[in-house]
VMD Tcl script that builds the backbone (N, CA, C; Angstrom):
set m [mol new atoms 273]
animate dup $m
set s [atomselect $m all]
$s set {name element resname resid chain x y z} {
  {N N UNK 1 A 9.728 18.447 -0.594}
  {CA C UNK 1 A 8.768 17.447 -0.196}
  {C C UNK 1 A 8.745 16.353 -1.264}
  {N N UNK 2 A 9.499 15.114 -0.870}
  {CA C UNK 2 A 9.296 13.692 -1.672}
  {C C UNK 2 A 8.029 12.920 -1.479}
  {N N UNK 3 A 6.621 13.039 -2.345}
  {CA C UNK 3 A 5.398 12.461 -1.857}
  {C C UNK 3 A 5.475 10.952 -2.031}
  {N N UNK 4 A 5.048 9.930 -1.960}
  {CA C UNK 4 A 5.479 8.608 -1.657}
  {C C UNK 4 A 4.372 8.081 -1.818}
  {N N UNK 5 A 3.968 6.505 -1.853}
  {CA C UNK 5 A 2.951 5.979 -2.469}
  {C C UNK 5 A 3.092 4.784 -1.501}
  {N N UNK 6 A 2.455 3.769 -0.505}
  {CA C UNK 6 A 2.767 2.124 -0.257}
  {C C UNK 6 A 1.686 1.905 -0.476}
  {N N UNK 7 A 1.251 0.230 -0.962}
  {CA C UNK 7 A -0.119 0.045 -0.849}
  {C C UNK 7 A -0.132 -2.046 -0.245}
  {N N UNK 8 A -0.914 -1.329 0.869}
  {CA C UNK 8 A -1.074 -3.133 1.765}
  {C C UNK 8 A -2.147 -3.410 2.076}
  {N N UNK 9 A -1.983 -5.163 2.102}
  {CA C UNK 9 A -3.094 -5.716 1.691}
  {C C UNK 9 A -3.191 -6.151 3.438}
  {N N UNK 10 A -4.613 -6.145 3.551}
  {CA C UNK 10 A -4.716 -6.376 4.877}
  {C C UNK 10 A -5.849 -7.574 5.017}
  {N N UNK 11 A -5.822 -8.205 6.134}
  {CA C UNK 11 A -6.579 -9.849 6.127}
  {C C UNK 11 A -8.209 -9.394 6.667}
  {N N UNK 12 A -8.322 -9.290 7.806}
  {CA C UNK 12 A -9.399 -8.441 8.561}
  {C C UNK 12 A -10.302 -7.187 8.323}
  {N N UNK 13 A -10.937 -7.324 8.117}
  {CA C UNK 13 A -12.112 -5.877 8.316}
  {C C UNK 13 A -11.161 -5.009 9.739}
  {N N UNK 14 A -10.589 -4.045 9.713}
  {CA C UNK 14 A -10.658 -3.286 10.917}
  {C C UNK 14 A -11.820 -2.583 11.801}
  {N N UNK 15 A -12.010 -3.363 13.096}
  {CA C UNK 15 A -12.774 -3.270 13.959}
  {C C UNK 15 A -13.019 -1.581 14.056}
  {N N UNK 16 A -14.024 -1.369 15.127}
  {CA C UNK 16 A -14.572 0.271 15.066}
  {C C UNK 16 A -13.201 0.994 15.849}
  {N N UNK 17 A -12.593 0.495 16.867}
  {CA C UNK 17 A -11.400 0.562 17.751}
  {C C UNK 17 A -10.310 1.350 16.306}
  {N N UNK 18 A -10.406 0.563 15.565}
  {CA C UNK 18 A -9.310 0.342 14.699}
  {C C UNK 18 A -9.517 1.384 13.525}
  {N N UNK 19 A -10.651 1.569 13.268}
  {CA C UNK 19 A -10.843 2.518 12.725}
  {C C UNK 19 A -10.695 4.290 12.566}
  {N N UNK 20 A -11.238 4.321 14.241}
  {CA C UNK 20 A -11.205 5.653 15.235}
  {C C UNK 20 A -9.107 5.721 14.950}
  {N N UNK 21 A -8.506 4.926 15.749}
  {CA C UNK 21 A -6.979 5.033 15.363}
  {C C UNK 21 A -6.743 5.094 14.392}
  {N N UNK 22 A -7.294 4.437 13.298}
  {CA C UNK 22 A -6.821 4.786 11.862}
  {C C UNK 22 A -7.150 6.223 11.161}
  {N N UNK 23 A -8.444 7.010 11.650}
  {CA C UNK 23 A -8.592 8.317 11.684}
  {C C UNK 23 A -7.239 9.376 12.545}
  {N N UNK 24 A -6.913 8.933 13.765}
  {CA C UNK 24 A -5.779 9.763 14.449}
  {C C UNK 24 A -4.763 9.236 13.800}
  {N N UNK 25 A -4.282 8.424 12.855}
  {CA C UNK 25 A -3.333 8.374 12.091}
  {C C UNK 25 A -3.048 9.093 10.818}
  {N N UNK 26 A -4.515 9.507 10.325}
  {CA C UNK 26 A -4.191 10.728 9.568}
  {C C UNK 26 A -3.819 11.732 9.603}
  {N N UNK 27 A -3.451 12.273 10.829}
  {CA C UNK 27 A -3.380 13.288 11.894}
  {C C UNK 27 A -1.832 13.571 12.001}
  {N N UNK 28 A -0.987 12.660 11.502}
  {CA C UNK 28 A 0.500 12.490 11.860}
  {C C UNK 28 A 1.156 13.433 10.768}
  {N N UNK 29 A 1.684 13.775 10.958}
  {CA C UNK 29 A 2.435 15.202 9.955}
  {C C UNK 29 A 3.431 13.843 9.216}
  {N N UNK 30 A 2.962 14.298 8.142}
  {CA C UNK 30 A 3.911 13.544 6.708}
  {C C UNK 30 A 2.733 12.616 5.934}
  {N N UNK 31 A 2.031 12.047 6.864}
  {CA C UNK 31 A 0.706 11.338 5.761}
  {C C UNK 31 A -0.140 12.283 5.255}
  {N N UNK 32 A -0.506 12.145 3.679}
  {CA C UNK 32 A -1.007 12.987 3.409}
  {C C UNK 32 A -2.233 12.164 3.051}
  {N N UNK 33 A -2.200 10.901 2.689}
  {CA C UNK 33 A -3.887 10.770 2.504}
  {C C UNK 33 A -3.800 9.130 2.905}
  {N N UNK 34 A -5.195 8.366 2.901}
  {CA C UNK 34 A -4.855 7.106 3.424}
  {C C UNK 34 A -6.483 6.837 2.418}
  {N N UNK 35 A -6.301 5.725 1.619}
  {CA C UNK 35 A -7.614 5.468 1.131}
  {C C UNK 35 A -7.667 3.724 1.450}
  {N N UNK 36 A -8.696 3.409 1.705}
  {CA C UNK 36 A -9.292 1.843 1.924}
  {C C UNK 36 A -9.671 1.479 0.853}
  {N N UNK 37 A -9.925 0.415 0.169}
  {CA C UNK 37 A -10.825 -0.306 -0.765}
  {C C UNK 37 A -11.169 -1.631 0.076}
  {N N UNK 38 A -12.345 -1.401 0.495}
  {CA C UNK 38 A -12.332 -3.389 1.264}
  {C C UNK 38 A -13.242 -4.260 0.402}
  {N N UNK 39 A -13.254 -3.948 -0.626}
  {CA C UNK 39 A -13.181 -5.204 -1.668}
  {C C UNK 39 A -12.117 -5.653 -1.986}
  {N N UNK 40 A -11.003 -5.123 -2.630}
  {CA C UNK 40 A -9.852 -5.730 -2.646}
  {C C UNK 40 A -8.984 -6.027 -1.467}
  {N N UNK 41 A -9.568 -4.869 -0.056}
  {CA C UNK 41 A -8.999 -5.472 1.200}
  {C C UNK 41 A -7.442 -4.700 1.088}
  {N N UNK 42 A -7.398 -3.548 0.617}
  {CA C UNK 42 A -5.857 -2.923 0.231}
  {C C UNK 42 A -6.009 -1.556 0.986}
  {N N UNK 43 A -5.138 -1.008 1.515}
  {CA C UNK 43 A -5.168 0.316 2.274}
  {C C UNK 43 A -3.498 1.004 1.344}
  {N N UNK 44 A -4.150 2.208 0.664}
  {CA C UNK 44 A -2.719 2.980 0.208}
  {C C UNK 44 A -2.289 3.577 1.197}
  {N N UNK 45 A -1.778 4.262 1.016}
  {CA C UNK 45 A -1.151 6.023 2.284}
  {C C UNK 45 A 0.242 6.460 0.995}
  {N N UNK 46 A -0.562 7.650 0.750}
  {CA C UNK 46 A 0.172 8.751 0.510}
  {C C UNK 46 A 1.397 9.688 1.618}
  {N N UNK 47 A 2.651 9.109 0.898}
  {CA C UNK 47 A 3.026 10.130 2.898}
  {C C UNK 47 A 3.987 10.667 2.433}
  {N N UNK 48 A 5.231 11.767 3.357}
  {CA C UNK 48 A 6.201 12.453 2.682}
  {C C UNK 48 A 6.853 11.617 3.096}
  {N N UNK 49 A 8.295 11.591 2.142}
  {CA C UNK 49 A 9.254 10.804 2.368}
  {C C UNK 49 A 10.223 11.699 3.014}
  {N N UNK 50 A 10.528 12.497 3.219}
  {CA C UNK 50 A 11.180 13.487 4.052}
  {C C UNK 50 A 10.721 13.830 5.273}
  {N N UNK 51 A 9.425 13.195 5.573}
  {CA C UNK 51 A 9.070 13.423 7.305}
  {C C UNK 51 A 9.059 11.776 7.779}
  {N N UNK 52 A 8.348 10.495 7.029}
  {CA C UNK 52 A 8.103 9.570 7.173}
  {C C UNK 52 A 9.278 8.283 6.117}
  {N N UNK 53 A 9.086 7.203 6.633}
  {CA C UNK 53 A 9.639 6.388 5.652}
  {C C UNK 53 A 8.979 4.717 5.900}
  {N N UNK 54 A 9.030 4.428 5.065}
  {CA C UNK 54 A 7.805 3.628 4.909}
  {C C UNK 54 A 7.968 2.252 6.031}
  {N N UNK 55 A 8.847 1.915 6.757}
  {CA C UNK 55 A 8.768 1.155 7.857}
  {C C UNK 55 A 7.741 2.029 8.720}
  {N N UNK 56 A 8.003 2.999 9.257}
  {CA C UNK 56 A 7.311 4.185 10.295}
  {C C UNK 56 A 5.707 4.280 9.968}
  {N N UNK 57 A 5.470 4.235 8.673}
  {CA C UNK 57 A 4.192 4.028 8.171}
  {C C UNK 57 A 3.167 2.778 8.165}
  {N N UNK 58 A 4.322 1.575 8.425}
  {CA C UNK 58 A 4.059 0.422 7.950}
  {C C UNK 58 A 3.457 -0.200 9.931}
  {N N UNK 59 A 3.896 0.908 10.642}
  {CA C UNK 59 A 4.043 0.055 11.975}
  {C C UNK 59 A 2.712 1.344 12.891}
  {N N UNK 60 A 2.477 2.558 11.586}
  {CA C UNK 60 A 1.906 3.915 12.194}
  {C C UNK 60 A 0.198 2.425 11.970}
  {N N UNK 61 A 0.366 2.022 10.641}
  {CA C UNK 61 A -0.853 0.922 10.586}
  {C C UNK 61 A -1.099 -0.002 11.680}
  {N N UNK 62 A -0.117 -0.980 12.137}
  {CA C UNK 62 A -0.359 -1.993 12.579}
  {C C UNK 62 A -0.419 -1.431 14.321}
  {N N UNK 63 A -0.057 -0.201 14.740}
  {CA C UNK 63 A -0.387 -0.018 15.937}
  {C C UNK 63 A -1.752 0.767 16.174}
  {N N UNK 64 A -2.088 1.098 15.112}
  {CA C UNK 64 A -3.866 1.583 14.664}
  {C C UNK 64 A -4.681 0.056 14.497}
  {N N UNK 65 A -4.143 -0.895 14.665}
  {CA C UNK 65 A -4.706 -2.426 14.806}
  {C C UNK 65 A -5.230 -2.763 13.447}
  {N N UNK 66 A -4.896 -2.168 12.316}
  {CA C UNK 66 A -4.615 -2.752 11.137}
  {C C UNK 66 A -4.042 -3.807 11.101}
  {N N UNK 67 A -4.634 -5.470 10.909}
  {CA C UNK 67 A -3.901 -6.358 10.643}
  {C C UNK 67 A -3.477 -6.065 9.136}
  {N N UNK 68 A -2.652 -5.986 9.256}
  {CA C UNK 68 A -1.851 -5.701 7.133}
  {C C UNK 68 A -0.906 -7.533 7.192}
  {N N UNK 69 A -0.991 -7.771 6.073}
  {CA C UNK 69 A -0.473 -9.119 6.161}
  {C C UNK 69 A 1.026 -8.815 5.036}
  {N N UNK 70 A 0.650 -7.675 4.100}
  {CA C UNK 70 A 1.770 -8.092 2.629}
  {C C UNK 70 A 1.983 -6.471 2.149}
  {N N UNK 71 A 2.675 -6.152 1.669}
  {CA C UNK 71 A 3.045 -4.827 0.982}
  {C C UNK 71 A 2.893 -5.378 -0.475}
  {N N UNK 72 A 2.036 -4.409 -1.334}
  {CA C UNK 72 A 1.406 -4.957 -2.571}
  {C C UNK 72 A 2.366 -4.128 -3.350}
  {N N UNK 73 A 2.649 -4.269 -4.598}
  {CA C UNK 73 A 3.458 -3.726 -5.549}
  {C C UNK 73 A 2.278 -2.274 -6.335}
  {N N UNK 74 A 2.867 -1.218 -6.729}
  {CA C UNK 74 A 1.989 -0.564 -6.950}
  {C C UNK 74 A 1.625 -0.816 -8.737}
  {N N UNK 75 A 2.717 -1.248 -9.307}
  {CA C UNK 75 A 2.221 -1.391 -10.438}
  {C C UNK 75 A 2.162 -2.583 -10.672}
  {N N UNK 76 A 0.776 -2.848 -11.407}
  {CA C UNK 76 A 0.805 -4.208 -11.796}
  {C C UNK 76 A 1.358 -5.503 -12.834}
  {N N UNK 77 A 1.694 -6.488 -12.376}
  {CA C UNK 77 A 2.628 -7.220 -13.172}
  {C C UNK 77 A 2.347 -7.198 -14.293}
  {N N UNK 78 A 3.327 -7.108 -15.380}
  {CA C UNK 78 A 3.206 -7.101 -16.787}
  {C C UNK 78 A 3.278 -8.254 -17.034}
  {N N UNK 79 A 2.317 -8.655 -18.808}
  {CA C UNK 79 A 2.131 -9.763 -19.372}
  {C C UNK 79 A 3.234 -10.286 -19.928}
  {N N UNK 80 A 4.327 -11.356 -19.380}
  {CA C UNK 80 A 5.134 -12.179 -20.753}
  {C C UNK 80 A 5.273 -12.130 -21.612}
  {N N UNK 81 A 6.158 -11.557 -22.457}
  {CA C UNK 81 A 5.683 -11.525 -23.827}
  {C C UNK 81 A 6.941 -13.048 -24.041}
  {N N UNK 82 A 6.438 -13.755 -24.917}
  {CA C UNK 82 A 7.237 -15.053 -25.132}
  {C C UNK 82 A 8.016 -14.459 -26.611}
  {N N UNK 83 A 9.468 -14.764 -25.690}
  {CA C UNK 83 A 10.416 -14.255 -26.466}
  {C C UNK 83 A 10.928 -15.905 -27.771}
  {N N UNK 84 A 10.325 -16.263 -27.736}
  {CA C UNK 84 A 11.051 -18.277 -28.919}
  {C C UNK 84 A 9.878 -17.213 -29.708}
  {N N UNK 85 A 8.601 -16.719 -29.987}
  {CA C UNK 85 A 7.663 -16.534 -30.638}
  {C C UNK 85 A 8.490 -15.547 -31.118}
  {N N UNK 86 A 8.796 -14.450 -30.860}
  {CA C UNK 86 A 9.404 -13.085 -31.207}
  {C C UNK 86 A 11.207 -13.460 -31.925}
  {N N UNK 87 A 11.350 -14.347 -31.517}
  {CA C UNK 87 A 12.854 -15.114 -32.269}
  {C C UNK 87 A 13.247 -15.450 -32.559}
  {N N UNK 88 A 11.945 -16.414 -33.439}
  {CA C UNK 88 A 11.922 -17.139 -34.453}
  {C C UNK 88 A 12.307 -16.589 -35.743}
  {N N UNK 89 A 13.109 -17.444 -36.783}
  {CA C UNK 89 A 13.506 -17.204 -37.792}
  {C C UNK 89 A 12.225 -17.156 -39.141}
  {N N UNK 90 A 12.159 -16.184 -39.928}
  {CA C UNK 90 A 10.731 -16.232 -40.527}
  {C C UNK 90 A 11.384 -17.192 -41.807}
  {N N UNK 91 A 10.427 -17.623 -41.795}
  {CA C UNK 91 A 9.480 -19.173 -43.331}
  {C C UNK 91 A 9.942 -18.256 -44.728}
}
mol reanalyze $m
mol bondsrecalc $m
mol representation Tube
mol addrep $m
């Protein structure tokens, strides 16, 4: 069992319709968990990668009437480090 991670950002509040389907989508053998944050408006899903693959997941949302607009990166972008500062010749 390969456990798997996506996390998308979605535009809309999902309606009550959308919700109820998004409950029978937990239901699908290979997702193992699905968490919301609707402050940031991001839905993860935990799923196996040996039953599911993340198109199948990506479309298990949007036919549960999840508008999802973007697939978010899970880790967040690292700071620049400015390399002329770091390569400078010292005084």
């Amino acid at each position: 069992m390969t456990q798997l991670e996506v996390l998308y950002r979605y535009e809309k509040h999902p309606t009550e319709a959308a919700v109820v389907a998004w409950g029978n989508t937990r239901e699908v053998y290979g997702i193992r968990r699905i968490q919301i944050d609707k402050e940031w408006k991001t839905i993860r899903v935990e799923y196996d990668a040996t039953r599911l693959t993340k198109p199948v997941v990506y479309e298990l949302l949007r036919r549960a009437g999840i508008d999802l607009v973007e697939e978010l990166p899970l880790i967040p972008p690292q700071p620049v480090v400015e390399e002329a500062a770091a390569t400078a010749p010292a005084k």
